[in-house]
C-alpha positions in Angstrom: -2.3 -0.3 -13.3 -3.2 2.8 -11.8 -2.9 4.1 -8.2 -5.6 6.3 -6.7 -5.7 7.9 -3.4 -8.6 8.6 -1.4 -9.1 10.9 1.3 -11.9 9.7 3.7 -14.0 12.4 5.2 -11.6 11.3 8.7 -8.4 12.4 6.8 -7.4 8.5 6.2 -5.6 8.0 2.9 -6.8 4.8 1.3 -4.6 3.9 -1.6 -6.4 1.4 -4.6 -5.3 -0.1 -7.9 -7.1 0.2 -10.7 -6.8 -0.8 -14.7 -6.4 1.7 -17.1 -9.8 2.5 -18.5 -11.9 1.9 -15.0 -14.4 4.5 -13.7 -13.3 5.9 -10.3 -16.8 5.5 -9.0 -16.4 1.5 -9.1 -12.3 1.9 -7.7 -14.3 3.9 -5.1 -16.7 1.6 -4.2 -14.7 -1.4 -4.2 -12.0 0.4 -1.9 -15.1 0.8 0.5 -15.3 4.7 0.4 -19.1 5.8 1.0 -19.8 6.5 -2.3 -23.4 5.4 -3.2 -23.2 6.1 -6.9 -27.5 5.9 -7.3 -27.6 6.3 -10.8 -25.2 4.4 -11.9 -23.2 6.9 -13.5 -26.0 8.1 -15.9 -25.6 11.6 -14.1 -28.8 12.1 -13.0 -27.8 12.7 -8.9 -24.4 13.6 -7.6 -24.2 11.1 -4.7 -20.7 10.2 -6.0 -19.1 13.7 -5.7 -15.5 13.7 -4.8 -12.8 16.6 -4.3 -9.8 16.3 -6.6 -6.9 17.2 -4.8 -5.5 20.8 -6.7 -2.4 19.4 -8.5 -4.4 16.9 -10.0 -7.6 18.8 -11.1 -6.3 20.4 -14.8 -5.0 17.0 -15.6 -8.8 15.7 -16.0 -10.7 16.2 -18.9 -13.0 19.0 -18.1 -16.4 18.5 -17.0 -19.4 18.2 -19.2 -22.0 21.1 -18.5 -24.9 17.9 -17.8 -22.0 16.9 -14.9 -21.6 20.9 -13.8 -25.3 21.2 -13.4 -25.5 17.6 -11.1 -22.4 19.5 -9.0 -24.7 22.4 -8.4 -26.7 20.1 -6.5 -23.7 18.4 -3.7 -23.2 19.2 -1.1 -19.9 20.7 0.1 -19.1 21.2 -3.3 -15.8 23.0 -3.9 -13.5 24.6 -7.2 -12.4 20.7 -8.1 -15.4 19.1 -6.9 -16.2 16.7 -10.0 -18.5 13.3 -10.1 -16.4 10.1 -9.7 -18.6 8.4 -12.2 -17.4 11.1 -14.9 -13.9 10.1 -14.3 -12.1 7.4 -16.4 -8.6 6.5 -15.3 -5.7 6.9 -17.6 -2.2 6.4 -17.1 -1.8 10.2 -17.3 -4.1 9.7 -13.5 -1.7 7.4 -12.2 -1.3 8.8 -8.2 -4.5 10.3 -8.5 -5.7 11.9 -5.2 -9.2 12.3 -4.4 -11.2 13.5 -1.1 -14.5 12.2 0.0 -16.7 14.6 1.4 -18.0 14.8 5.3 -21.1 15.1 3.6 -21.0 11.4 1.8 -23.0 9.0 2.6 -23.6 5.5 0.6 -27.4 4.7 2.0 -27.1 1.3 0.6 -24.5 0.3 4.1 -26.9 0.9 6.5 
């Protein structure tokens, strides 16, 4: 197993298990952070940005240039902004910390 924190966009940490091998996007969503994930991680919008926290950013694989050019159009994006649907957890991500943007919203709650 592998433990991932989130960050809401109110500062609550909100602390999930996941299997080796799972995309954050679905630990996300099924810790109830307001990621809406619309493309079902095909990268084609970037509604499941997240902020990885500094000490864990250069321990990701880096980001594809299709996934840098989806970040260029998040909001509040920031130096380890990456797409949750881009991240596969390993072992190596085990404590990973992650921080929803104020600017997420899953559209699908309403």
């Amino acid at each position: 197993m592998v433990k991932v924190v989130f960050i809401t966009p109110h500062g609550q940490r909100v602390e999930a298990q996941a299997a080796t091998g799972d995309v954050l996007l679905k630990v996300a969503q099924a810790a109830d952070m307001p990621l809406e994930g619309t493309c079902e991680g095909q990268m084609a919008c970037s509604t499941c940005h997240v902020i990885v926290a500094r000490d864990w950013f250069d321990a990701l694989p880096p980001a594809s240039e299709d996934e840098e050019d989806m970040l260029d159009l998040a909001a509040g994006v920031a130096r380890t902004s990456r797409l949750a649907c881009q991240i596969e957890l390993t072992p190596a991500l085990d404590g990973l910390e992650v921080r929803i943007p104020g600017e997420s919203h899953d559209m699908q709650r309403r």
